[in-house]
C-alpha positions in Angstrom: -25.3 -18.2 4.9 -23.1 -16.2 7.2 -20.8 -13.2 7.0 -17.8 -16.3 6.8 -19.7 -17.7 3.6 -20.3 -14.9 1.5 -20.1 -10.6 1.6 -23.9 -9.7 3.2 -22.4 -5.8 3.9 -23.7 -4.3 0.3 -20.9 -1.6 1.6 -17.8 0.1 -0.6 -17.6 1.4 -4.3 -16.8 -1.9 -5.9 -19.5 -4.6 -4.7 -20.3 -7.2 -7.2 -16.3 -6.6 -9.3 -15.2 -9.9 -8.8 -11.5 -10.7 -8.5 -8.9 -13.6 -8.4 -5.1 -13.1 -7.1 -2.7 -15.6 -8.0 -0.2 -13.8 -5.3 1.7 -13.7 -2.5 2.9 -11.1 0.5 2.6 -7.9 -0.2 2.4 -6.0 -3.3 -0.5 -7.9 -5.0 -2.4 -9.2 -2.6 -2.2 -6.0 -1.4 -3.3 -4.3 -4.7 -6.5 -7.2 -3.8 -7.2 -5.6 -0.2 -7.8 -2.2 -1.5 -10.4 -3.6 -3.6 -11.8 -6.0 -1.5 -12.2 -3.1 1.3 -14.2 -1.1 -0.7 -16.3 -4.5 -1.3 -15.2 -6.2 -4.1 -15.7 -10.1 -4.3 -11.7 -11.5 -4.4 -10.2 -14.6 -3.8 -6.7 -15.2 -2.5 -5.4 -18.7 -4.0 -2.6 -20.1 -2.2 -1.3 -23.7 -2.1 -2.4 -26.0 -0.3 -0.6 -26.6 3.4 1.2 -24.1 4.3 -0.4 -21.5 2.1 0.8 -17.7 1.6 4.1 -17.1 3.1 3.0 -14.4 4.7 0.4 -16.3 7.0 4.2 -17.0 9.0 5.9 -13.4 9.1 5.9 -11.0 11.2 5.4 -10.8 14.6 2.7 -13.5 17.2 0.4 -14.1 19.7 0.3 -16.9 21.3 1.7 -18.5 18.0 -0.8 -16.7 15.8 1.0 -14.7 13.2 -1.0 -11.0 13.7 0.5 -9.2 10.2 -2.2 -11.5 7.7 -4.8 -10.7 9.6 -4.8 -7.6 8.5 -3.2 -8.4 5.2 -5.5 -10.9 4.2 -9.2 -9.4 5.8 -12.3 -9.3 3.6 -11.0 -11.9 1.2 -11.7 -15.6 0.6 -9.3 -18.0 0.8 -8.9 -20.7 -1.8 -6.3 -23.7 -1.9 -4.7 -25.0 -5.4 -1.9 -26.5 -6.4 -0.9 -25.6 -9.8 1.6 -27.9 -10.0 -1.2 -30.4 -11.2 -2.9 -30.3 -14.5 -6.2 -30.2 -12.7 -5.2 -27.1 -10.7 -4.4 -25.3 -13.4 -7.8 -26.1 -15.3 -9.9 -25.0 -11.7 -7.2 -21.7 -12.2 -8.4 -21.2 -15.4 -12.1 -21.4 -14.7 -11.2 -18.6 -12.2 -9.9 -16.3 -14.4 -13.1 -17.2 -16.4 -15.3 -16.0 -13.5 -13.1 -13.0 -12.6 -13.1 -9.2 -14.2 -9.5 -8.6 -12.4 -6.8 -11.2 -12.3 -3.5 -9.7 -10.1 -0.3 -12.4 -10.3 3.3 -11.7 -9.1 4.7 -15.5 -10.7 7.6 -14.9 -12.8 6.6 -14.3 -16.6 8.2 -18.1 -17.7 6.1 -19.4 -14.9 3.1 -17.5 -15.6 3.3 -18.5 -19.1 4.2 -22.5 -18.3 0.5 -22.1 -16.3 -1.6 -20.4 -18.8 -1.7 -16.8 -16.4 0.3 -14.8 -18.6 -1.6 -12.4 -20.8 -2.4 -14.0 -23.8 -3.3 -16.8 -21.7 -5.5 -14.9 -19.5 -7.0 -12.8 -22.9 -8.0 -16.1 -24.6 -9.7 -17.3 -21.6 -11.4 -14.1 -20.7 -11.4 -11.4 -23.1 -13.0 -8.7 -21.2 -10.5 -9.3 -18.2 -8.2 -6.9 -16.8 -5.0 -8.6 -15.8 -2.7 -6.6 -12.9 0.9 -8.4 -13.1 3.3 -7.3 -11.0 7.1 -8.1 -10.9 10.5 -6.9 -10.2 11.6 -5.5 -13.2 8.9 -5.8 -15.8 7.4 -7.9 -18.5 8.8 -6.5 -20.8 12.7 -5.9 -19.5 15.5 -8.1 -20.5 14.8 -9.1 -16.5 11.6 -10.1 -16.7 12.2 -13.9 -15.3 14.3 -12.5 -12.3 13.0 -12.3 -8.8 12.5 -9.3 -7.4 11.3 -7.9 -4.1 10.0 -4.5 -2.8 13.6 -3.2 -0.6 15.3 -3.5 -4.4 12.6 -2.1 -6.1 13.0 1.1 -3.6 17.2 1.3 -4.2 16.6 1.7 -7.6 13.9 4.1 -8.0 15.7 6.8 -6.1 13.7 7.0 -2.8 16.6 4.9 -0.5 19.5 7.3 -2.2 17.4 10.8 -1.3 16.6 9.2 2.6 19.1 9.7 5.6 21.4 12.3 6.3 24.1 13.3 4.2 26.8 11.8 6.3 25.0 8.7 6.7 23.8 5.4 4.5 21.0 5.8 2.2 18.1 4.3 4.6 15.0 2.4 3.7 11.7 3.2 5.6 10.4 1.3 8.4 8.0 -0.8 6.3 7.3 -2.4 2.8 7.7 0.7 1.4 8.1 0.1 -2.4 5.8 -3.0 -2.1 3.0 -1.4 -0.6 3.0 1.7 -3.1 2.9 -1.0 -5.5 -0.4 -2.1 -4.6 -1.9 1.0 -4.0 -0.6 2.1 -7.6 -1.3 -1.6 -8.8 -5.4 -0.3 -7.6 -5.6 2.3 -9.2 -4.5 1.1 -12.5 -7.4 -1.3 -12.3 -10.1 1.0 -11.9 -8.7 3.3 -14.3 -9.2 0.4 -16.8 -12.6 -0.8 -15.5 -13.3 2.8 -16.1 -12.5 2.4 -19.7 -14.3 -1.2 -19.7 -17.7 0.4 -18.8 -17.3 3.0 -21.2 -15.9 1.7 -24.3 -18.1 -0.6 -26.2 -14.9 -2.0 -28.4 -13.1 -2.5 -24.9 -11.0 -5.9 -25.2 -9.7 -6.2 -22.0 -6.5 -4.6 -20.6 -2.7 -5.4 -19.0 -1.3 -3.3 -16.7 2.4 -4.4 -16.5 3.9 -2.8 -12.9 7.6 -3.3 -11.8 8.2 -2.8 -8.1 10.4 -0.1 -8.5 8.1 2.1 -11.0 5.5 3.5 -8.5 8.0 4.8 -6.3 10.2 6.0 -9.6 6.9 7.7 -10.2 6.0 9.6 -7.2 9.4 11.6 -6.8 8.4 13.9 -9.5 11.3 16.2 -9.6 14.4 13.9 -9.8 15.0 13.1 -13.6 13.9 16.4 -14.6 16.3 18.0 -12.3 19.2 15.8 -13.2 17.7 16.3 -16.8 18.0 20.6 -16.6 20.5 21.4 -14.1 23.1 18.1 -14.0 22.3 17.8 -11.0 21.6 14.5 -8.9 19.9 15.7 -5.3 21.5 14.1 -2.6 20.4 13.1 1.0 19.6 16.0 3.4 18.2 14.3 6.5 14.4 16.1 7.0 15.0 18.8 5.2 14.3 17.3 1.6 16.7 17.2 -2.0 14.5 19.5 -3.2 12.1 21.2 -0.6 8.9 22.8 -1.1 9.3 25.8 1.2 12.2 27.2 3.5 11.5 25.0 6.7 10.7 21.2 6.5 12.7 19.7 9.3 12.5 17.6 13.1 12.9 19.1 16.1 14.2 17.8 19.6 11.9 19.2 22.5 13.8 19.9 26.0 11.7 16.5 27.1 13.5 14.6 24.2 10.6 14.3 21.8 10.6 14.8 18.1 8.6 17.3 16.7 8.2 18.3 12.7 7.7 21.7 11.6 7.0 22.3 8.0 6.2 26.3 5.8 6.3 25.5 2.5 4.3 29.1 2.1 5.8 32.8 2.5 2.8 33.5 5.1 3.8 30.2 6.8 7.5 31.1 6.8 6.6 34.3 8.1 4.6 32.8 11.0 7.9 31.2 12.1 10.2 34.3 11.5 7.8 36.3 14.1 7.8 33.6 16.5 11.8 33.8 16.7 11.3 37.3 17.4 13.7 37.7 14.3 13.3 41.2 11.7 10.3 39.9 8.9 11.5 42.9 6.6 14.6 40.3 5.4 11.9 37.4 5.1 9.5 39.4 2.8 10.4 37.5 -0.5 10.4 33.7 -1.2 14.4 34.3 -2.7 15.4 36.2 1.1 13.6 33.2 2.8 15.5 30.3 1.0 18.7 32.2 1.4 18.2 32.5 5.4 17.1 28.5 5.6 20.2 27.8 7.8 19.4 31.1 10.0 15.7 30.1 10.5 16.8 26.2 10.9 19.6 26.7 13.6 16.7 29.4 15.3 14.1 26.9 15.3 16.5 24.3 16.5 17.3 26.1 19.6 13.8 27.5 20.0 12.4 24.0 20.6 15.2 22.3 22.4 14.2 25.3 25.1 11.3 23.9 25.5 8.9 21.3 26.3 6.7 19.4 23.8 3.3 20.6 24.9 5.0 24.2 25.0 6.1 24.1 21.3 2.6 22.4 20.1 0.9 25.4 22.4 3.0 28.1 20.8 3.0 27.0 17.2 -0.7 26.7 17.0 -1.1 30.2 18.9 1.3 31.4 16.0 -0.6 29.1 12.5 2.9 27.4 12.8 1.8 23.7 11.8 3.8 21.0 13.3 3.1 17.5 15.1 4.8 14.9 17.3 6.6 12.5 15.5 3.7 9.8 16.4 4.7 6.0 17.5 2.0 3.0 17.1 1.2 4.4 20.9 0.1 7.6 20.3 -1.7 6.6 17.1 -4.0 4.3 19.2 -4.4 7.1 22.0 -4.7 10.2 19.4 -8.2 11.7 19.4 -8.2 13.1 16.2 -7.6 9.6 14.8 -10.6 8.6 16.9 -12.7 11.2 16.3 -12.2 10.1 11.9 -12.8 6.1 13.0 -9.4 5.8 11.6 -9.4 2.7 13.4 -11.6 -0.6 13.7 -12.3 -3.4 16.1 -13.0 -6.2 14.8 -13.9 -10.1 16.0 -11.3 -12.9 15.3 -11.7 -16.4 15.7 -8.1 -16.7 16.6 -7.5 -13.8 19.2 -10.6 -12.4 19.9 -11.3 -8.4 19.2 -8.8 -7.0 17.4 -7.9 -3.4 16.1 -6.9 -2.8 12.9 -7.1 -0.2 10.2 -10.6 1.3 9.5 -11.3 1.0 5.2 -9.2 4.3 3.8 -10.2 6.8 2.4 -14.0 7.1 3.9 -16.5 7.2 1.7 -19.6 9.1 2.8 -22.4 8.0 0.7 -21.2 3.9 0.6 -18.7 3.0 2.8 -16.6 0.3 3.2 -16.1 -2.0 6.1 -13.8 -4.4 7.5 -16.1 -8.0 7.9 -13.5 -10.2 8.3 -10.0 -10.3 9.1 -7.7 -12.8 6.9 -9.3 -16.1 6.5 -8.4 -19.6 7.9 -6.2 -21.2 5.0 -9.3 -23.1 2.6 -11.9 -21.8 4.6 -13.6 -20.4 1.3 -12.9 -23.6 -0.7 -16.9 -25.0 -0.9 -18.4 -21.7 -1.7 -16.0 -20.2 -4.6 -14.8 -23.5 -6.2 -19.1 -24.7 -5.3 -21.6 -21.8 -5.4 -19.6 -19.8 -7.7 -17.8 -21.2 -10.1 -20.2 -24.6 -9.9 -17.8 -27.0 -9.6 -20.0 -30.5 -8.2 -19.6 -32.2 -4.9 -17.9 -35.2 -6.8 -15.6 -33.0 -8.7 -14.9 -31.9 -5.2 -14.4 -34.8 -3.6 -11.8 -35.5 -6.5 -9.9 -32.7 -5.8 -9.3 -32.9 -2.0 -8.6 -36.8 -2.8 -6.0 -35.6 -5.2 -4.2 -32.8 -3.3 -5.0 -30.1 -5.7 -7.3 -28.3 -3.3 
């Protein structure tokens, strides 16, 4: 059996949690690859044809879409169509075989298949069941589509990013879809936790809207509106509510970008000396958010004097921390990403050696590993719906004659 077939690594925390994702692009299936980097068995079910959507975005070579590569690696793929009767029976035999089931179907649709929870809790009790959607099982929303970019508007993040005389701005990738997943991960092994440690455990739903992780991770916003009225407003790189008295970008005299951040009086302190300006009126943490503008316009001018390798020289001579605003470029050229094998090559039967994002974080002891990038659409059909959940060579042959695989 080869490293196509079946997981021979032993590598990553999760080996032998097995998992079944009835979704599609980003925010579950990408809840899946966390798992399935650090080894878990889980299968990607997609219909049959042209399968995930995301097998078609994003950017080619030489007509082979490069973003599910990385989207779908170290996962099987499975085909159904659960527009038949018999799909949904094979669909239900995986949620049988499975300790996690992720969907992102809308809740009637979920329900009109058997995936919803009680579905999924009379089928398997002991399962954990991940849904994620745009606004929540439980909101008066719950059958309307949602995506990631609206889930980010309204948790607070697009109305805090840009500059105050600009539009709010959305980050340069799935941003709200992506913390999703991650958060969507998490979740599950915080109830698997709970699984392996509470004999009366009777399996768990974790019920994630897209805008709620994001909501979430901006911890100061409702309590601030909350205590002071107040609702924090864009402020370019300087942060609604900052953590020290210089967070901003810098243009070097070569036109590069550079950040500086002190969220610490010593750190501050660092930067007053290296302006040559008087530290006795930047002694306390009060004196030091009063002079922000001072020490902001200073810096400004300090750096635009100078070249980038300069200012990198000079700030490290000085405990000043700051870095290049990095491009995809100088991430693939950056030592210090080499030197943590932050990055991976791995063998494709499409384009040959590719790079790609090593498994993060790094585990020490048991580490995980990239073994595949995303599958051929099907390719895992014979051993899950076979080996695994012991479905016979007749029943399928029945299948494939039918369309439903």
């Amino acid at each position: 059996m080869s490293d196509d077939e079946r997981n021979i690594t032993g590598c990553g925390q999760l080996r032998g949690l097995k998992v079944v994702e009835f979704a599609h692009v980003v925010a579950g299936p990408l809840a899946g690859s966390m798992l399935a980097d650090q080894g878990a068995d889980v299968v990607h079910v997609e219909p049959p044809g042209a399968g995930d959507a995301a097998r078609a975005m994003g950017p080619q070579r030489d007509g082979v879409p490069l973003w599910f590569k990385v989207a779908g690696r170290n996962k099987r793929s499975v085909t159904l169509d659960l527009h038949h009767q018999a799909g949904r029976l094979v669909a239900h035999r995986l949620v049988a075989w499975a300790d996690v089931v992720i969907v992102t179907l809308r809740a009637g649709r979920l329900r009109s298949w058997g995936l919803d929870w009680d579905s999924v809790h009379r089928i398997n009790p002991r399962a954990v069941l991940l849904q994620i959607s745009g606004f929540g099982a439980t909101s008066s929303q719950a059958d309307a589509p949602g995506f990631g970019k609206v889930g980010e508007a309204r948790s607070g993040v697009v109305h805090l990013t840009g500059f105050p005389d600009g539009p709010p701005v959305h980050t340069g990738f799935s941003h709200g879809d992506a913390v999703t997943g991650l958060m969507g991960a998490y979740a599950v092994l915080a109830a698997l936790h709970r699984r392996d440690h509470d004999p009366g455990f009777d399996g768990e739903w974790i019920d994630l809207a897209l805008f709620e992780s994001l909501f979430r991770l901006v911890e100061w916003q409702v309590i601030v509106h909350d205590q002071l009225g107040r609702v924090p407003e864009r402020s370019g790189n300087r942060l609604a509510v900052a953590p020290g008295a210089v967070i901003n970008t810098y243009r070097s005299r070569d036109g590069e970008w550079i950040t500086v951040t002190s969220a610490t009086l010593r750190s501050v302190r660092n930067i007053v000396r290296l302006l040559g300006l008087p530290e006795q009126e930047f002694t306390t943490a009060e004196q030091q958010y009063d002079r922000r503008e001072q020490l902001d316009e200073n810096l400004r001018d300090w750096v635009a004097e100078r070249v980038t390798r300069e200012c990198l020289e000079e700030f490290a001579r000085a405990e000043v921390v700051a870095s290049r605003v990095f491009d995809a470029a100088d991430i693939a050229a950056d030592p210090v990403y080499a030197e943590r094998e932050d990055i991976v090559t791995v063998d494709d039967p499409d384009l040959g050696p590719v790079r790609m994002q090593a498994v993060i974080p790094h585990f020490r002891q048991r580490p995980g590993r990239v073994w595949r990038t995303g599958p051929a659409l099907g390719q895992d059909n014979r051993l899950v719906y076979g080996q695994w959940l012991g479905l016979s060579a007749d029943e399928l042959a029945d299948l494939e004659k039918s369309d439903v695989i």
